[in-house]
CHARMM-style PDB file with segment names, atoms N, HN, CA, C and O in Angstrom:
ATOM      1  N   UNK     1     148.793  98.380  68.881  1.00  0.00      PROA
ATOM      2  CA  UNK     1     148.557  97.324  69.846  1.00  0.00      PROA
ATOM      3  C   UNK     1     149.917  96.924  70.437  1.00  0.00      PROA
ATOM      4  O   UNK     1     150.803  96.403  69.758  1.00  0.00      PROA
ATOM      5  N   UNK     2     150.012  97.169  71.598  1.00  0.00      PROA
ATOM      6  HN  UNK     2     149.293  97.592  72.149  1.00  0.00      PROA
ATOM      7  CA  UNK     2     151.380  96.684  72.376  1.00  0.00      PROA
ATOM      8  C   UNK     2     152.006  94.767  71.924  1.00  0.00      PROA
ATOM      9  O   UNK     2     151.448  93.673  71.835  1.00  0.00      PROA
ATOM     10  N   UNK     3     152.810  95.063  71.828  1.00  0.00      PROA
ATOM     11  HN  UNK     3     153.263  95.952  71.900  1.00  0.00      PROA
ATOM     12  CA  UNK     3     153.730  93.733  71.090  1.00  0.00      PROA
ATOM     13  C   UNK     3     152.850  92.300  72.074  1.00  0.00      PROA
ATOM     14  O   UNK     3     152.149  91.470  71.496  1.00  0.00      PROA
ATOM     15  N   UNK     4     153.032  92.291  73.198  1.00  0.00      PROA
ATOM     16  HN  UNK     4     153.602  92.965  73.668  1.00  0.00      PROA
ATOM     17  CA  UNK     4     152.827  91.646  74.220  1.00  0.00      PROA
ATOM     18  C   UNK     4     151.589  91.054  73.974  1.00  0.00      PROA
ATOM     19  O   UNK     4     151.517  89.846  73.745  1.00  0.00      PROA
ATOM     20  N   UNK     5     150.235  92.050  74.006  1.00  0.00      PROA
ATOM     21  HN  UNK     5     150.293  93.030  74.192  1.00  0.00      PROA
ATOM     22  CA  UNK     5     149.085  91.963  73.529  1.00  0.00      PROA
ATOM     23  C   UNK     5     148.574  91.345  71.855  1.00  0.00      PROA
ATOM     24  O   UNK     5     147.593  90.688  71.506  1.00  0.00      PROA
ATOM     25  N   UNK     6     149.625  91.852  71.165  1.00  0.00      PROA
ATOM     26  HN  UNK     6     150.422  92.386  71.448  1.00  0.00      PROA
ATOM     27  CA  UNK     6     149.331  91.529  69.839  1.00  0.00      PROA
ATOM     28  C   UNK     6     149.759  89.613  69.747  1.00  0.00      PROA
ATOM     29  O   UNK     6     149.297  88.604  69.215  1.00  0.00      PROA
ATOM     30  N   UNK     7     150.904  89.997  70.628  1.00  0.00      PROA
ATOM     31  HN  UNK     7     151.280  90.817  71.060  1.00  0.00      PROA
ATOM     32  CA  UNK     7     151.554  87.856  70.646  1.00  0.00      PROA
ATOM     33  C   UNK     7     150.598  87.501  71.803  1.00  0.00      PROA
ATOM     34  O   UNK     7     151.173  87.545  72.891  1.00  0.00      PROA
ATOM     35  N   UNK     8     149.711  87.270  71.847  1.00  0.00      PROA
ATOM     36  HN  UNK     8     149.243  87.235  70.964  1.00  0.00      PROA
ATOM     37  CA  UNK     8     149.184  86.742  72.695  1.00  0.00      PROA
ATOM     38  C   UNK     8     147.515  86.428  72.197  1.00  0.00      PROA
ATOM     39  O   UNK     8     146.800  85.452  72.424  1.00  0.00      PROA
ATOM     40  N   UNK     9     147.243  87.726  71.408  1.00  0.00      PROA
ATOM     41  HN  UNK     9     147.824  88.519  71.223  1.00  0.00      PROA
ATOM     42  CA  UNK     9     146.207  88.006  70.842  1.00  0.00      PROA
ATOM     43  C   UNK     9     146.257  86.454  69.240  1.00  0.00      PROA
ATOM     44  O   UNK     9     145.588  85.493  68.859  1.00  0.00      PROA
ATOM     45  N   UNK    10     147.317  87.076  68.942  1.00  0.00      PROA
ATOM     46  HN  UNK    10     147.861  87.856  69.251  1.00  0.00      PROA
ATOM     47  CA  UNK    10     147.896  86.039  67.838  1.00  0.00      PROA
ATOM     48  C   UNK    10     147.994  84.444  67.929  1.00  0.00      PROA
ATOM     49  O   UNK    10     147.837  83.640  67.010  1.00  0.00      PROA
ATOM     50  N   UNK    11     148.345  84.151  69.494  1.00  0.00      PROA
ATOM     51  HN  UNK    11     148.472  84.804  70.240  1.00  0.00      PROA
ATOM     52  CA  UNK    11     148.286  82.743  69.791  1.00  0.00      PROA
ATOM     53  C   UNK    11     146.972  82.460  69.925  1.00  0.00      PROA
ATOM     54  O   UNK    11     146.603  81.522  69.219  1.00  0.00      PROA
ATOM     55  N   UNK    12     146.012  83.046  70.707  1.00  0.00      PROA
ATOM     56  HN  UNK    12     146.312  83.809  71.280  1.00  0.00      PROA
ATOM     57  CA  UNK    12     144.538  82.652  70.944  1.00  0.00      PROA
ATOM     58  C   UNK    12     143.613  82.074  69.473  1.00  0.00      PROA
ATOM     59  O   UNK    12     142.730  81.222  69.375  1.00  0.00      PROA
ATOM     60  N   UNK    13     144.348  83.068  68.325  1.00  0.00      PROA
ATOM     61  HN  UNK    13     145.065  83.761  68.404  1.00  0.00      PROA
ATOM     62  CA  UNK    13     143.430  83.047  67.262  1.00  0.00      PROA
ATOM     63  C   UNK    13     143.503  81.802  66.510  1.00  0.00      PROA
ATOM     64  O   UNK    13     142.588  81.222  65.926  1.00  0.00      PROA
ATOM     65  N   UNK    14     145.372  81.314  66.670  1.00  0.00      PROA
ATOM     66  HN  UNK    14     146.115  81.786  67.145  1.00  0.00      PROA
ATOM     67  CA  UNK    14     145.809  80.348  66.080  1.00  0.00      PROA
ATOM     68  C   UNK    14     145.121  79.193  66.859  1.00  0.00      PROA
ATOM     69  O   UNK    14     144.723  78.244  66.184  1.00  0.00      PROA
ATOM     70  N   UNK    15     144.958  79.170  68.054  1.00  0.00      PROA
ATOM     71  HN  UNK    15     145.281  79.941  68.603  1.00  0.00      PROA
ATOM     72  CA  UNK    15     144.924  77.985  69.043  1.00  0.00      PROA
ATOM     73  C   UNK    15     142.899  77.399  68.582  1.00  0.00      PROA
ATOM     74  O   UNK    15     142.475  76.246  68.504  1.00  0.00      PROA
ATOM     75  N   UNK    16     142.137  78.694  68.379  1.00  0.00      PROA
ATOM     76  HN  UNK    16     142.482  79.631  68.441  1.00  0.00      PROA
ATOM     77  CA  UNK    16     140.948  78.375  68.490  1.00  0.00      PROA
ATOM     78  C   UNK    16     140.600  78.522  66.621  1.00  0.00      PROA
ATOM     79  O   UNK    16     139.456  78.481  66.170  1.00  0.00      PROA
ATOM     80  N   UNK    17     141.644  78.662  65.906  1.00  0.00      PROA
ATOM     81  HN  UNK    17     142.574  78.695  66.272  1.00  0.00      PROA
ATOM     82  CA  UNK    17     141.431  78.804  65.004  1.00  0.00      PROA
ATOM     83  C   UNK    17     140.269  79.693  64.142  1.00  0.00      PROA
ATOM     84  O   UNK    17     139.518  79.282  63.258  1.00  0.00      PROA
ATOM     85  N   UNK    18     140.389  81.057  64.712  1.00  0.00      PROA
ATOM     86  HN  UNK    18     140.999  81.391  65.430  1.00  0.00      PROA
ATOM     87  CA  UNK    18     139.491  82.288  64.586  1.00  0.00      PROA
ATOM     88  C   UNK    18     139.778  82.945  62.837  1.00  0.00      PROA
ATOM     89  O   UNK    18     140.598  82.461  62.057  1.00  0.00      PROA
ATOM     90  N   UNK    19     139.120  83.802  62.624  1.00  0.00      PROA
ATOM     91  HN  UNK    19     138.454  84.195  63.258  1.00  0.00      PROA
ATOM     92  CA  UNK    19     139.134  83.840  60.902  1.00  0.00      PROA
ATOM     93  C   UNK    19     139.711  85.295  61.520  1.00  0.00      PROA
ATOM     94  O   UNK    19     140.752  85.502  60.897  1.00  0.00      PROA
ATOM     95  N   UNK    20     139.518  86.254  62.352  1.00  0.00      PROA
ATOM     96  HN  UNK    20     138.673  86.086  62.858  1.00  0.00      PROA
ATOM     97  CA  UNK    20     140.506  87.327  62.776  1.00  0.00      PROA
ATOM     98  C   UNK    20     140.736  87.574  64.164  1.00  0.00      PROA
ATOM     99  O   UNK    20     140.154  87.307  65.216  1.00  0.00      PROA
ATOM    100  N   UNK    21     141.788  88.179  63.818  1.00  0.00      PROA
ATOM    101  HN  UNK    21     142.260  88.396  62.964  1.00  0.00      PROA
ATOM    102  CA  UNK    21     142.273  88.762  65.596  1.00  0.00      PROA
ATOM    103  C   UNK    21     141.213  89.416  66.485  1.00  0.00      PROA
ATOM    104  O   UNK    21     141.456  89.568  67.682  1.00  0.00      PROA
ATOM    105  N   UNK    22     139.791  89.897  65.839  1.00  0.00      PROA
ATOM    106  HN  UNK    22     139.594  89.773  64.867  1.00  0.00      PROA
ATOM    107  CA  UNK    22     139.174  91.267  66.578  1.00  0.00      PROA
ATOM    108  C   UNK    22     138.667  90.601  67.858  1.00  0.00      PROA
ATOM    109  O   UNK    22     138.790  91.266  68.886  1.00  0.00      PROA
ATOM    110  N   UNK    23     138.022  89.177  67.963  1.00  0.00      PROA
ATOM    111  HN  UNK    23     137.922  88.637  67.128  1.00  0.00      PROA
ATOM    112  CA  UNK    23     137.614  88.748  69.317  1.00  0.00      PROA
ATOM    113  C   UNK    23     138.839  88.574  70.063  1.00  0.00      PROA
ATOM    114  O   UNK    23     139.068  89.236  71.076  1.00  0.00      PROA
ATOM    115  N   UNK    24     139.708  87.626  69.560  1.00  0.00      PROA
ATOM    116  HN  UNK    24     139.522  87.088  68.737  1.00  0.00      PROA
ATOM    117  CA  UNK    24     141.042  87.035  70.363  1.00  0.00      PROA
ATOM    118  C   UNK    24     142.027  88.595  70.828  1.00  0.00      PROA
ATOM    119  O   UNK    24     143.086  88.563  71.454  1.00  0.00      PROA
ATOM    120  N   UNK    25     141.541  89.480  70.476  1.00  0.00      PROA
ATOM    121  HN  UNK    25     140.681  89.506  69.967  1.00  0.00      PROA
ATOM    122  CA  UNK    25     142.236  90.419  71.130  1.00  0.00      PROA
ATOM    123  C   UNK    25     141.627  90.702  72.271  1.00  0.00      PROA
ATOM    124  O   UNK    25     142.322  90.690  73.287  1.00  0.00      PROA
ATOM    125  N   UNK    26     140.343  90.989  72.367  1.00  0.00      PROA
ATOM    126  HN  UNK    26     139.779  90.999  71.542  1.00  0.00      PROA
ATOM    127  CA  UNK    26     139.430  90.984  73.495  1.00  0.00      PROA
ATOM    128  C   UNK    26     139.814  89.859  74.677  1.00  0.00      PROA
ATOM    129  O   UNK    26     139.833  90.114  75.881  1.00  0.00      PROA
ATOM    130  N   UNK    27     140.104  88.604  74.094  1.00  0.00      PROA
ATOM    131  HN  UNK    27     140.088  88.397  73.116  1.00  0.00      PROA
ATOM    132  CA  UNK    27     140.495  87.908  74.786  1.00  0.00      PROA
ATOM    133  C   UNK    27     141.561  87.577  75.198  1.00  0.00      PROA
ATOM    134  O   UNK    27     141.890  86.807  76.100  1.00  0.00      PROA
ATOM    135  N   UNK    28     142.177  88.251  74.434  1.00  0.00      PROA
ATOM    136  HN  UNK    28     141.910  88.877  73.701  1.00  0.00      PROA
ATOM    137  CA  UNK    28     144.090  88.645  75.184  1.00  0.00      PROA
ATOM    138  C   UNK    28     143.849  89.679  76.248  1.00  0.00      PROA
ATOM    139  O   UNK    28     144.415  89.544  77.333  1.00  0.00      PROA
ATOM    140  N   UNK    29     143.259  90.438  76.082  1.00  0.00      PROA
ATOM    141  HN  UNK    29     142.799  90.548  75.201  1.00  0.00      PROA
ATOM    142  CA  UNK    29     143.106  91.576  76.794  1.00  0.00      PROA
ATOM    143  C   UNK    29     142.687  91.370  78.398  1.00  0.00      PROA
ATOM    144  O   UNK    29     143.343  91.797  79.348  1.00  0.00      PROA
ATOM    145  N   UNK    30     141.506  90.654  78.471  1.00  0.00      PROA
ATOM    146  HN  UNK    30     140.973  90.307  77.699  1.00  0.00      PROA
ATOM    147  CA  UNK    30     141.511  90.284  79.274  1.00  0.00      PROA
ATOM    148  C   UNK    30     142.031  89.263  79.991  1.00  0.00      PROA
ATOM    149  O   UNK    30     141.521  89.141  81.105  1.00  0.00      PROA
ATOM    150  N   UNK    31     143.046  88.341  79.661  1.00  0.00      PROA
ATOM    151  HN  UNK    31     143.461  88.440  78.756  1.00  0.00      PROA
ATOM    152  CA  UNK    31     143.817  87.025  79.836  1.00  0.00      PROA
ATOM    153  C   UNK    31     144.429  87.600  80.407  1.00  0.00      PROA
ATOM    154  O   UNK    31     144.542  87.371  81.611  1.00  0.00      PROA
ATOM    155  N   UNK    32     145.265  88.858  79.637  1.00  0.00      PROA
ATOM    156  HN  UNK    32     145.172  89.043  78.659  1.00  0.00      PROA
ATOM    157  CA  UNK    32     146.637  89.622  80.268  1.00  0.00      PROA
ATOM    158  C   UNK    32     146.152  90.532  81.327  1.00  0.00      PROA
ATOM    159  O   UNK    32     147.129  90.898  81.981  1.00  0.00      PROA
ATOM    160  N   UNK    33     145.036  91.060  81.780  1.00  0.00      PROA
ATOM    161  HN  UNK    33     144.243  90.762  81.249  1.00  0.00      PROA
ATOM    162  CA  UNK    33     144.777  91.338  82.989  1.00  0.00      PROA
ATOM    163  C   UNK    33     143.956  90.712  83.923  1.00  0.00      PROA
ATOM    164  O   UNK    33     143.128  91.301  84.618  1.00  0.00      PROA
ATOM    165  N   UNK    34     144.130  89.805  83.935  1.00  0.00      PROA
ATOM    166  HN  UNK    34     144.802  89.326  83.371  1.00  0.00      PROA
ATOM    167  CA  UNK    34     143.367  88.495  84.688  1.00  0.00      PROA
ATOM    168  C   UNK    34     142.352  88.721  85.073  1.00  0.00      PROA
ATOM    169  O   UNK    34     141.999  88.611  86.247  1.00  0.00      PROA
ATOM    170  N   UNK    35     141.416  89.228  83.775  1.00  0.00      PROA
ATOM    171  HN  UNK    35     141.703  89.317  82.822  1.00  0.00      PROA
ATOM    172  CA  UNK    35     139.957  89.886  84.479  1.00  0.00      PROA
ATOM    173  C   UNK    35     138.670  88.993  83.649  1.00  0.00      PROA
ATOM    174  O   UNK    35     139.035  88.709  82.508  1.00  0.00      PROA
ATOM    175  N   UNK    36     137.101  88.440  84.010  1.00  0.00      PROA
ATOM    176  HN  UNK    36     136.804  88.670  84.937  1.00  0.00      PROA
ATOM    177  CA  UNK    36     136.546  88.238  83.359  1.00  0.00      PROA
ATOM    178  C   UNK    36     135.724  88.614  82.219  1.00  0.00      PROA
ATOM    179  O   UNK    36     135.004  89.598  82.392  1.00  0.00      PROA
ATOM    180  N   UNK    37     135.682  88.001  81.029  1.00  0.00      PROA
ATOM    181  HN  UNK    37     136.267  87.202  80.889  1.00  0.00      PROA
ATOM    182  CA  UNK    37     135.274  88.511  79.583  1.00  0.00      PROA
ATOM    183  C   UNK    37     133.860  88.366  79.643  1.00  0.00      PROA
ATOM    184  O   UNK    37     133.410  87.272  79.985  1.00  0.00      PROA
ATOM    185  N   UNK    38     133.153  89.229  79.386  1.00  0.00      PROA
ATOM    186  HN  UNK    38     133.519  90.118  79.108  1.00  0.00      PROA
ATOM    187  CA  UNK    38     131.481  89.054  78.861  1.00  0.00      PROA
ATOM    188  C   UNK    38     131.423  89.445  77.877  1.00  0.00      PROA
ATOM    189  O   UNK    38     131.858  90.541  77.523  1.00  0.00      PROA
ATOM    190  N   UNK    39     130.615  88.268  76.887  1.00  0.00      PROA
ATOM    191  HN  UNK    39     130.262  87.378  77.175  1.00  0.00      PROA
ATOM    192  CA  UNK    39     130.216  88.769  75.619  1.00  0.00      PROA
ATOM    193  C   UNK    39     128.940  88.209  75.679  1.00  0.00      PROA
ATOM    194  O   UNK    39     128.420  87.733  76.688  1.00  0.00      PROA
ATOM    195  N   UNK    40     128.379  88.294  74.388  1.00  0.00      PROA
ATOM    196  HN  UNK    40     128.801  88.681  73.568  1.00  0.00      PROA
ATOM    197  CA  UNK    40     126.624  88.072  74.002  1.00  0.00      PROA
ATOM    198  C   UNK    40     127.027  87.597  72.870  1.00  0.00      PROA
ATOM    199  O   UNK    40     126.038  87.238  72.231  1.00  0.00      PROA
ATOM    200  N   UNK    41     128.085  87.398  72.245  1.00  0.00      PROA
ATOM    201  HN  UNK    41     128.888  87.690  72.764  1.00  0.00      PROA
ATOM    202  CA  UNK    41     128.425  86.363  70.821  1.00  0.00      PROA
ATOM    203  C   UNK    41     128.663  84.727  70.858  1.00  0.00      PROA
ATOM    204  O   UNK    41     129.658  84.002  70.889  1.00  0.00      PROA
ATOM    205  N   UNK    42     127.087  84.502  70.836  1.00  0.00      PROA
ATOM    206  HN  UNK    42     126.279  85.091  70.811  1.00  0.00      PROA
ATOM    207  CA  UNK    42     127.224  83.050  71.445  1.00  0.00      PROA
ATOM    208  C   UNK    42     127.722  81.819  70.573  1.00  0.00      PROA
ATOM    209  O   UNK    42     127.658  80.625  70.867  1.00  0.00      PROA
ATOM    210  N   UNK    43     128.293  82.478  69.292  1.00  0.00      PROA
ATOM    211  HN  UNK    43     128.345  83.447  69.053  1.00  0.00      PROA
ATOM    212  CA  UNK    43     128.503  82.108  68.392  1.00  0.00      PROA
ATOM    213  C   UNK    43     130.477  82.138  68.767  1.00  0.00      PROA
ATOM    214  O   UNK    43     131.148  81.356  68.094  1.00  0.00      PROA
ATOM    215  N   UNK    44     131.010  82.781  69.510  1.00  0.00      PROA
ATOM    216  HN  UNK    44     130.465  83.417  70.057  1.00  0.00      PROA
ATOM    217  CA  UNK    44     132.501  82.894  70.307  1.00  0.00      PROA
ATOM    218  C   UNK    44     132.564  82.158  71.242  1.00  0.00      PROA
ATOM    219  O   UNK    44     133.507  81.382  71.395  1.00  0.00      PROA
ATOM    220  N   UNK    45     131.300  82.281  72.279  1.00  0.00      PROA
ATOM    221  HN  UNK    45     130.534  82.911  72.155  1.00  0.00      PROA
ATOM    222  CA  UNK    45     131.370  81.073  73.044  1.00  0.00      PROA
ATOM    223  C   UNK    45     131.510  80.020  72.907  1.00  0.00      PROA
ATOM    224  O   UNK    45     132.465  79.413  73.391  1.00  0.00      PROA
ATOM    225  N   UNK    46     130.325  79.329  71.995  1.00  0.00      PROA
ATOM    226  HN  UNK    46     129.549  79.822  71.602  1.00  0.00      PROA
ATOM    227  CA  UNK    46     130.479  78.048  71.687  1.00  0.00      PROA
ATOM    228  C   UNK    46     132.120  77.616  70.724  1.00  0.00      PROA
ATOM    229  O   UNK    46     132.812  76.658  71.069  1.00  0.00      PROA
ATOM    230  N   UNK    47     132.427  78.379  69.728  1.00  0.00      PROA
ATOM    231  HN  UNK    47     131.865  79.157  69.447  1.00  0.00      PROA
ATOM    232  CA  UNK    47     134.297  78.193  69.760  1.00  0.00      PROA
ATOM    233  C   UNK    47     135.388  78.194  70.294  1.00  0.00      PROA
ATOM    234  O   UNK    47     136.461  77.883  69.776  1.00  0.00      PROA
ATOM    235  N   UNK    48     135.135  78.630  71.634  1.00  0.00      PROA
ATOM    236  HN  UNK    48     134.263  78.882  72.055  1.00  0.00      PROA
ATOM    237  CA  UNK    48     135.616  78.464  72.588  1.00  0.00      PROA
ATOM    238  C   UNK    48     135.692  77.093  73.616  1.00  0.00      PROA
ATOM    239  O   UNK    48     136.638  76.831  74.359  1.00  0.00      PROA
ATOM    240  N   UNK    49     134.606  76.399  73.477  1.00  0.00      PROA
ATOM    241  HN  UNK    49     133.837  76.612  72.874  1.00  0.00      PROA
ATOM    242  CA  UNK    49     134.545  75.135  73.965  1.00  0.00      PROA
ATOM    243  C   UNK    49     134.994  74.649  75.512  1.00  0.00      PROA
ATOM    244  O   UNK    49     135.337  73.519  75.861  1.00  0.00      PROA
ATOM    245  N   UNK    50     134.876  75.940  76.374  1.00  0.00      PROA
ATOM    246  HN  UNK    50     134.598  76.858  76.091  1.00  0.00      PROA
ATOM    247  CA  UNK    50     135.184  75.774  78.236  1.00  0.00      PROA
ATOM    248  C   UNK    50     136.753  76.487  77.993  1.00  0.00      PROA
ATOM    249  O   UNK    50     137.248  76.937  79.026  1.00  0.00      PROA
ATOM    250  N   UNK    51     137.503  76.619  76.849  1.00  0.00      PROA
ATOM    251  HN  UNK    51     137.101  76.253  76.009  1.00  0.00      PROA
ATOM    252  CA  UNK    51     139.084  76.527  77.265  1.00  0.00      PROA
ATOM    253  C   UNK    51     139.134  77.475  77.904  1.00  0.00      PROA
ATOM    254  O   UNK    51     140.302  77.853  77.815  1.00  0.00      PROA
ATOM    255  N   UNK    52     138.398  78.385  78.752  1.00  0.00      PROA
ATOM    256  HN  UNK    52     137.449  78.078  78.825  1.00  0.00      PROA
ATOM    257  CA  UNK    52     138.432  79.936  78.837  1.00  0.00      PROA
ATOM    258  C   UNK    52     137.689  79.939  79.711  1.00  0.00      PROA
ATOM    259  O   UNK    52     136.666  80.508  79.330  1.00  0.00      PROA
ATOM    260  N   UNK    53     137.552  79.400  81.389  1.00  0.00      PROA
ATOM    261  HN  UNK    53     138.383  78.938  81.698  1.00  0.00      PROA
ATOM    262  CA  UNK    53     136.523  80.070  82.328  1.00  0.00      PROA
ATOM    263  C   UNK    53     136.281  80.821  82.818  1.00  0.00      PROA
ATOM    264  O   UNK    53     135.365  80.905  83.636  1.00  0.00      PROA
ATOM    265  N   UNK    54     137.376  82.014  82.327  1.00  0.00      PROA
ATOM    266  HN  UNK    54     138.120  81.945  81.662  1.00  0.00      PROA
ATOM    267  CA  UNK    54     136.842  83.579  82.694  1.00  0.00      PROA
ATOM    268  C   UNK    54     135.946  84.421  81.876  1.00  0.00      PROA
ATOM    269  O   UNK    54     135.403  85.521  81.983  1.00  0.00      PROA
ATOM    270  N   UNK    55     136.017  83.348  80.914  1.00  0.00      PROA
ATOM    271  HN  UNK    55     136.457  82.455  80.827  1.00  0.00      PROA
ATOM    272  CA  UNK    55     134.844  84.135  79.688  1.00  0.00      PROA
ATOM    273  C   UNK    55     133.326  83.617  79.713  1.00  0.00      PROA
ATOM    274  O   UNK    55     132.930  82.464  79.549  1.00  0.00      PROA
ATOM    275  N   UNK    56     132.700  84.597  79.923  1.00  0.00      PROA
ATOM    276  HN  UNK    56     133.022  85.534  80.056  1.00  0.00      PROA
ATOM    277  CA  UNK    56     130.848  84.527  80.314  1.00  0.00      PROA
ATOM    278  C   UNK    56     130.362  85.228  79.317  1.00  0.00      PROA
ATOM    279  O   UNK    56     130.814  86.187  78.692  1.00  0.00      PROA
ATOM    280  N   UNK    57     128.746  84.242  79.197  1.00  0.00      PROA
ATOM    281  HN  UNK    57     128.379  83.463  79.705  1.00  0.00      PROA
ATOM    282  CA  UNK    57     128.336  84.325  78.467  1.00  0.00      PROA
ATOM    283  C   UNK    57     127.138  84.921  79.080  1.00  0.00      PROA
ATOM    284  O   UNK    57     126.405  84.293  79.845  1.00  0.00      PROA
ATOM    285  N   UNK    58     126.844  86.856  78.525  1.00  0.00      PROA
ATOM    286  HN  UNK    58     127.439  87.366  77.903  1.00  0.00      PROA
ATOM    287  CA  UNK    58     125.885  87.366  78.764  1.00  0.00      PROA
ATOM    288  C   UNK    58     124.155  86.632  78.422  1.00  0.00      PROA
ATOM    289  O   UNK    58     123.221  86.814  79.203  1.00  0.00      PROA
ATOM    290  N   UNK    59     124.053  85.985  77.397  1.00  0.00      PROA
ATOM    291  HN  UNK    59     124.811  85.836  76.762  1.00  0.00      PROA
ATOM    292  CA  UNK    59     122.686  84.962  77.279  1.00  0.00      PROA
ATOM    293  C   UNK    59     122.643  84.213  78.761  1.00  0.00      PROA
ATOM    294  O   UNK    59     121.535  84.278  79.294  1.00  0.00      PROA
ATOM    295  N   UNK    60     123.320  83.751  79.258  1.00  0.00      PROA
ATOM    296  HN  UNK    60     124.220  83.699  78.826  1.00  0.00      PROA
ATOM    297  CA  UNK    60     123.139  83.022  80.296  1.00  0.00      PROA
ATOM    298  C   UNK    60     122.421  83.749  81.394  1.00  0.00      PROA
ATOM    299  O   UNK    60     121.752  83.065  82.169  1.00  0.00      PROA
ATOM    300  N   UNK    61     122.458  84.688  81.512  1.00  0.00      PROA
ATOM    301  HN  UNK    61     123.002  85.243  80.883  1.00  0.00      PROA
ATOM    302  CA  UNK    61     121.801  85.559  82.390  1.00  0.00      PROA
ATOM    303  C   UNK    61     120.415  85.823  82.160  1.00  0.00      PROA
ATOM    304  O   UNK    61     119.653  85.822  83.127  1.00  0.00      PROA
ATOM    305  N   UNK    62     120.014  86.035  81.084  1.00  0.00      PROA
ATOM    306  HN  UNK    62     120.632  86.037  80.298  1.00  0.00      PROA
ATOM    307  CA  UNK    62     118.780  86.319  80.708  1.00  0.00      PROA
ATOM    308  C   UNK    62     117.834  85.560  80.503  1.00  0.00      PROA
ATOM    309  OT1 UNK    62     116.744  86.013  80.154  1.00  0.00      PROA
TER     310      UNK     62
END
């Protein structure tokens, strides 16, 4: 995992207080390419709490 990605990945997890890196990397990932996140883990969403309005929530659609 590129350094950049991994410190960034690392702050998200600390900030939302995640039990591992595997979502908050997803969400570095896309942070660092300023693109929007879809997931269906509505259980990430809701820990997330709005801080993140590029991240959508596939349930919402359906």
């Amino acid at each position: 995992m590129p350094e950049t990605l991994l410190r960034e990945a690392w702050e998200i997890t600390k900030e939302l207080r995640l039990a591992t890196l595997y979502d908050a990397a997803y969400l570095a990932l896309a942070k660092l390419h300023n693109c929007e996140f879809w997931t269906a883990d509505e259980m990430l969403i809701n820990s997330l709490q709005g801080k993140f309005p590029w991240v959508k929530w596939l349930g919402a659609n359906f």
